[in-house]
C-alpha positions, 0 to 999 in steps of 0.5 A: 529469491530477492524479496521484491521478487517475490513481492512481484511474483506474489502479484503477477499471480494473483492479479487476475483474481485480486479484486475477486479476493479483496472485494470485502476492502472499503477502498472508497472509505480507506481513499476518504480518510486519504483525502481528509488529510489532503485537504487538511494539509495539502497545497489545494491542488488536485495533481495526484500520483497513486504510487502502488496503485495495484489494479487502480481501485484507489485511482479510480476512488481518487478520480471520482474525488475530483483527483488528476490521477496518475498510477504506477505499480510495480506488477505489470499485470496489476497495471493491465488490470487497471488500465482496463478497470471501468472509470479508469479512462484517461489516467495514465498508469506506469510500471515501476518501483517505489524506490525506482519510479518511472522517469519524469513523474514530477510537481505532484500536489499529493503523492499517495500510497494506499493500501500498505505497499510501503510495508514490502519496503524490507529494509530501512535503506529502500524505505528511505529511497522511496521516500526521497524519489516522493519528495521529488515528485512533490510540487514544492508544497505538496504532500505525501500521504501513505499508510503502515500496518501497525505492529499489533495489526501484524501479530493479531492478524499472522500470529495465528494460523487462519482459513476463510470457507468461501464454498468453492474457495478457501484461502489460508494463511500463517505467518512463517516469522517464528516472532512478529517484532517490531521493525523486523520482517514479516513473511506471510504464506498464503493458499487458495484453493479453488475447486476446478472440475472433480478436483482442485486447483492450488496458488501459492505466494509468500507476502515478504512484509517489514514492520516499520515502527513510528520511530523508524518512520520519523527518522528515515524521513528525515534522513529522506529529506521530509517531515512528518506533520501529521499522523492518525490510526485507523481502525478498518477505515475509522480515524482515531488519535493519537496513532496507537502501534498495539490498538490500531490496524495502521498508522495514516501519515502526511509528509512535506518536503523538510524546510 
């Protein structure tokens, strides 16, 4: 199976439970640091297109901040739950990839990917892709704000096998990458156990990821036709500088068209 099908797969199975699952993430604080950058080195327009926006948590975070949102994701299952999300009313979300968006998606003032979808780029020729069909959903001064996990986050969070006890829930899971390297791919399983009747019920999915180091990034934008103005760490939803690749979770870049 290709890794962006599993990516899908991944998704189109969990899609129902993942807001369930991911109720502990600080979207809202993650969208501030988001915007800080935007407002720091965006053009002052509020056009915005959230490119992975999974089930429109962080649309809907953009929205309340004022943002004309427009989503896309590459889960049809994931859009259907954010088309019926509460606050998501009026924003248009689209299926598509990040390397293959939807048609017509031009003259953004901010083109944001959050929460990490960047990562499931699992080779440096998609990564480039994706951000050349970015650049060319810019306005001509706008900016591309997305995050990566850093290589410490990586090796700290899948290097050792983990289980989470939520009672009638536990998820489990382990690297199967026997090295986590620097710009190399990372493949995560994980398992959810729910008690269902006497008995229980299992799902599984594999998480085909790739590290993207600072170097990479910097010059596949540049080979993409974008430059790199700016770069933070975060620390759960805390901003440090400069971004370091051991200490931090991510690094937050912003992006403008090259020239």
């Amino acid at each position: 199976m290709a890794h962006v099908d599993e990516t899908l797969a991944a998704y189109e199975s969990i899609a129902v439970r993942y807001d369930e699952l991911n109720a502990r993430m600080d979207t809202a604080g993650l969208v501030d640091r988001f915007v800080e950058a935007v407002d720091r080195y965006g053009p002052g327009g509020r056009r915005l297109l959230d490119a992975g926006c999974g089930t429109g948590r962080s649309s809907v975070a953009f929205r309340e901040r004022e943002f004309e949102v427009t989503g896309y994701d590459l889960s049809p299952a994931m859009v259907a739950m954010a088309r019926r999300r509460p606050g998501a009313e009026g924003i248009r979300f689209l299926v598509g990839r990040l390397q293959q968006p939807p048609p017509g998606l031009t003259g953004f003032d901010v083109v944001a990917c959050v929460d990490v979808p960047v990562t499931y780029l699992t080779t440096t020729d998609q990564l480039r892709r994706s951000l050349a069909a970015a650049r060319d959903q810019l306005a001509e001064d706008g900016v591309l704000v997305f995050d990566l996990n850093t290589i410490g986050y990586y090796r700290r969070t899948f290097g050792v096998p983990a289980v989470v006890d939520q009672g009638d829930r536990y998820v489990a899971w382990f690297a199967v990458s026997p090295r986590i390297e620097a710009d190399t791919v990372v493949v995560t399983q994980f398992d959810l156990f729910e008690r269902a009747g006497a008995g229980w019920e299992r799902v599984s999915m594999r998480h085909v990821q790739r590290h993207h180091s600072d170097r990479t990034v910097r010059r596949v934008a540049e080979r993409a036709g974008l430059c790199i103005v700016a770069a933070y760490g975060l620390v759960g939803t805390s901003a440090r500088e400069p971004a370091d690749e051991d200490d931090h979770d991510r690094i937050l870049y912003v992006a403008r068209r090259a020239g």
